[in-house]
C-alpha angles and dihedrals in degrees: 000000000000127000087237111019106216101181091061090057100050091054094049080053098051093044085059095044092056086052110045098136088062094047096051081049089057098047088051102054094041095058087045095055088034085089100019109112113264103010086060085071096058102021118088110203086184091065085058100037096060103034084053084053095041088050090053092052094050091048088244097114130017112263089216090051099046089054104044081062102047095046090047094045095051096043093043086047088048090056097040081060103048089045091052090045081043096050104029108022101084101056080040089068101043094049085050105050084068096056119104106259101348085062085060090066099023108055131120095275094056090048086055091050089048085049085053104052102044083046082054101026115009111110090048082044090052093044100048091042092058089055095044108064115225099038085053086069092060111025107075089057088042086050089057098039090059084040105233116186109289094215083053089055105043085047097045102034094041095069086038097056092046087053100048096048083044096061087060089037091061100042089046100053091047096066101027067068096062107024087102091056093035083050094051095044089053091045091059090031115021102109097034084064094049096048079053099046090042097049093043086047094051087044084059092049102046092040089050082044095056096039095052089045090047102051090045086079137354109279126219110216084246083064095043090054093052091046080062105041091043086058097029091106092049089047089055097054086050091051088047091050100052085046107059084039093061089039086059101042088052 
């Protein structure tokens, strides 16, 4: 078996590339339930955003396609959001202030405060959220919940949601680009480059090792010489290591 199995991938490529329509199903979706409350808490838009992206680069998939669903997907999710916060959030906070420990933090001060604060800051709030993981999964509900102007949310979250899937867009494609070369390259050196990464990372190791037994006390040289004989095995498999790896490399 190979160090990077080439043949494996081709097929998985091939298999993709016979069913693009379901793909293109599957980013959309993804990107929609990446912000809908509750799948936002399970569902990871990143995972999609980037595998859509990877599968363009490849030519598996069609970049403008890709990201017409993605795009749609995350601002058609956003929306979804702010219209169930819109429709829903408000009798959800008043069942919940009366519940034992979750009433102390949801309750209808803090809702007029939250109301405050998207009439003062929202469209800045929903902007910045979209662009910072974890808040873009709840603020689009929150922002319908303390009812911020809808016309201010669709204006304000929909460049933001093209940005932030953009950013992934853009990575992923990039190396979805290069995954052939960077394949290839494994294949020939792969495991040159991990007896070198092994053997530097052992070296580290040992040498830490050695520095942190030696400033503990004052050491004599005798001691110092049995330090070395005691790890001169070990600092010949590192050696070795290093070695085949450049061999290979050359």
């Amino acid at each position: 078996m190979s160090f990077a199995d080439l043949t494996s991938f081709d097929q998985a490529v091939t298999f993709l590339q016979q069913h693009q329509q379901t793909a293109y199903i599957i980013l959309f979706f993804g990107a929609l339930l990446e912000t809908v409350i509750p799948f936002s808490l399970i569902v990871l838009g990143e995972v999609f955003f980037l595998s859509g992206a990877v599968l363009a680069g490849l030519g598996v998939l069609d970049i403008w396609v890709v990201m017409l669903v993605l795009f749609s997907g995350g601002i058609l999710g956003d929306n979804l959001s702010y219209w169930l916060g819109y429709r829903y959030g408000n009798g959800l906070f008043d069942r919940l202030q009366h519940w034992p420990l979750i009433g102390r933090m949801i309750h209808q001060e803090n809702y007029e405060k939250g109301v405050a604060f998207f009439e003062k800051r929202g469209a800045s709030a929903v902007f910045i959220a979209r662009l910072s993981g974890p808040l873009s999964w709840i603020t689009p509900a929150l922002a319908g919940i303390f009812r911020l102007n809808y016309g201010t949310f669709v204006r304000f979250n929909t460049p933001a949601v093209i940005i932030g899937i953009s950013q992934f867009i853009i990575l992923g494609y990039f190396f979805g680009s290069y995954i052939r070369p960077i394949l290839n390259w494994a294949h020939q050196y792969g495991l040159a480059v991990a007896l070198i990464v092994v053997g530097l990372i052992a070296a580290i190791f040992l040498l830490h090792r050695f520095l942190d037994w030696r400033k503990r006390v004052e050491r004599t040289r005798e001691e110092i010489v049995q330090f070395i004989l005691h790890h001169f095995g070990f600092s010949l498999v590192i050696i070795a290591c290093v070695f085949v790896g450049l061999l290979i490399l050359i």
